[in-house]
N, C-alpha and C positions, 0 to 999 in steps of 0.2 A: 508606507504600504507594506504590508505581509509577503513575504518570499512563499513558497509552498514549502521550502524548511520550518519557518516561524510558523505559517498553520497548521503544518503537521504538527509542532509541537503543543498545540493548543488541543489536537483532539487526543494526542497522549496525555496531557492533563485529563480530559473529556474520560478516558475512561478508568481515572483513579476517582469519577464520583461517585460517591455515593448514591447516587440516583441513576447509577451505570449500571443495575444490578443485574438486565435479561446479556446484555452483553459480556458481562463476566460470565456470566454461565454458561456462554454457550462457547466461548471461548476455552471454559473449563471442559465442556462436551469432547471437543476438539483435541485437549490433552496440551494447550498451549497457555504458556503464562506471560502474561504484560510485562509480569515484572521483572524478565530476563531476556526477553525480547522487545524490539520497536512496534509496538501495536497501537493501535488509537482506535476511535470511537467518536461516528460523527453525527452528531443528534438531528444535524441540520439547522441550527439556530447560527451559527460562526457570524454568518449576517447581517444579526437582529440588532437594530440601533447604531448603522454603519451609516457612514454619508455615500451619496449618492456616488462619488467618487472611487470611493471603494467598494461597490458592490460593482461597477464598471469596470474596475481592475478585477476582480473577484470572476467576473464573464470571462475579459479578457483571460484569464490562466484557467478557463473552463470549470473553475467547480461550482459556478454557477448559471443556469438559466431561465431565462424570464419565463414567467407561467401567465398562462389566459386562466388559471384559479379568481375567483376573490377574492378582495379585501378588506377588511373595515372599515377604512379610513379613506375618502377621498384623496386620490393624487398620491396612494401609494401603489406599491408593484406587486405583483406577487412574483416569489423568484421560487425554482426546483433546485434544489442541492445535492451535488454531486455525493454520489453514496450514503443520500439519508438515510439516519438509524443503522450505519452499519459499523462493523469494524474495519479498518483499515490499516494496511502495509504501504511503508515506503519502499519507493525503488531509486537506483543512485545510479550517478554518471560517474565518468573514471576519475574522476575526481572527490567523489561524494558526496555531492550537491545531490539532494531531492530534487526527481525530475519527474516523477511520474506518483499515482498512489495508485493500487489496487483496491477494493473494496467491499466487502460480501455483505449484502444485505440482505440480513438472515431470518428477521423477523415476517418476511412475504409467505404467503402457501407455499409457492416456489419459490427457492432463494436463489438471489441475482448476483453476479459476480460481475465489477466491471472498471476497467482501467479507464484514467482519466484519459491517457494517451498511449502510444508508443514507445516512447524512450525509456530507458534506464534498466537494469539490471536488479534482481533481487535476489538473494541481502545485501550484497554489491558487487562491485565488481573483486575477482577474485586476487590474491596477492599473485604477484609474477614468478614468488616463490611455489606456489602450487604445484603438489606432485602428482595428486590425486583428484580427483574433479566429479564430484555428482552433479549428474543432471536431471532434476523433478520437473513432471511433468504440471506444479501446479504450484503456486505460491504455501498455498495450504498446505501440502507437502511436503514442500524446501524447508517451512516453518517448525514441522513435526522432527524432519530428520535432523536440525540444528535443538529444537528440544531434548531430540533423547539423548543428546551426548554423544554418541555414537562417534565424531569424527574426530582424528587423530589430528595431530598437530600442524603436516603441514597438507589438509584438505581443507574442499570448499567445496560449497552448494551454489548450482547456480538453479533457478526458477524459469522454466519455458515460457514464451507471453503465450494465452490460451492456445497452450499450445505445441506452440513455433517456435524454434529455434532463428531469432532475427539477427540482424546485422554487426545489432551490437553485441551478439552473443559468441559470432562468429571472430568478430574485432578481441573478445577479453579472451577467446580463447587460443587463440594465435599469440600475442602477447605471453604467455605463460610457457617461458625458458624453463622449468624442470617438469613441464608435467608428463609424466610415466603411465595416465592410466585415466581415462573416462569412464564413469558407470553409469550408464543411462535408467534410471527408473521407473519400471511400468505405473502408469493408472491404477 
C-alpha cells in the first residue's frame, strides 16, 4: 500500500505529463516551476483500477471519499479525490516524512485551496541552524519566495496553515538555537 510519500511521488510524475498542459500553465501564471520545486498534479484518476483494499486504505489517509455520483458499471463506487485537477504541495513532519498535501484547484470559477489535514510544515521543517526565518502567510507564497532566490544561506521559509500559526509551527520554531530574526510577511 502507498505511503502519501509514494503518492505524492506519483502526482509529481502527474504533472511532467504531457497531458499536464492547463496545470503547467498556471503554475507558470504563478511564476513557480516544478522543475526546482516539490509540486504535483492530481488529475483524480490515482484510483482507477485499484482493488477494493486499496481504495479503503486511500479513504483511510483521506484523499479519498465515497461519492453518491454514478457509475457505469454495476457494484462499482463512485469515489471524490482529494484535490481533483489540482496542483499540489507537500508538507513534512520533523522528520520529513509527508504528512499533509495542500492543494489548489484552480481550474473552478473560484479556486479552492485545501489541506488534506493539519499536520506538517511547508517546505519543512526549518534547519536548527536557522538564523533568519520568513514566515508566509500562504503556501503559494512560501513557494514564490523560495523561487526567487531571494534567501541567503542560513534562512528559511516557513508557510502559515490558512492562516494560523499552529503548534507545530510554534514546536519548529522554539527548536531553532541561532535564530536572530523573524520576518512575518503580509498577504
Amino acid at each position: 500500500m502507498k505511503t502519501l510519500d509514494q503518492l505524492f511521488q506519483s502526482f509529481e510524475t502527474g504533472i511532467r505529463s504531457a497531458k499536464a498542459s492547463k496545470p503547467k500553465e498556471y503554475l507558470q501564471s504563478l511564476g513557480l516551476d516544478y522543475n526546482t520545486q516539490r509540486i504535483g498534479f492530481i488529475s483524480g484518476q490515482f484510483h482507477h483500477r485499484e482493488t477494493h483494499e486499496i481504495k479503503e486504505h486511500y479513504e483511510r489517509m483521506g484523499v479519498l471519499t465515497k461519492s453518491a455520483a454514478g457509475v457505469r458499471e454495476q457494484g462499482m463506487e463512485a469515489y471524490t479525490a482529494f484535490g481533483r485537477y489540482g496542483i499540489v504541495f507537500p508538507l513534512f513532519d520533523e522528520v520529513g516524512t509527508i504528512v499533509n498535501l495542500f492543494a489548489v484547484r484552480f481550474e473552478l470559477a473560484s479556486p479552492i485551496e485545501q489541506y488534506l489535514n493539519d499536520k506538517g510544515i511547508y517546505p519543512s521543517h526549518p534547519s536548527p541552524t536557522t538564523k533568519r526565518l520568513y514566515i508566509a502567510p500562504s503556501i503559494v507564497d512560501a513557494a514564490s519566495l523560495i523561487q526567487s532566490k531571494s534567501l541567503e544561506n542560513r534562512d528559511a521559509v516557513m508557510a502559515l496553515h490558512e492562516g494560523k500559526l499552529l503548534e507545530q509551527h510554534h514546536a519548529a520554531i522554539q527548536s531553532l538555537t541561532d535564530l536572530s530574526e523573524i520576518i512575518i510577511l503580509k498577504p
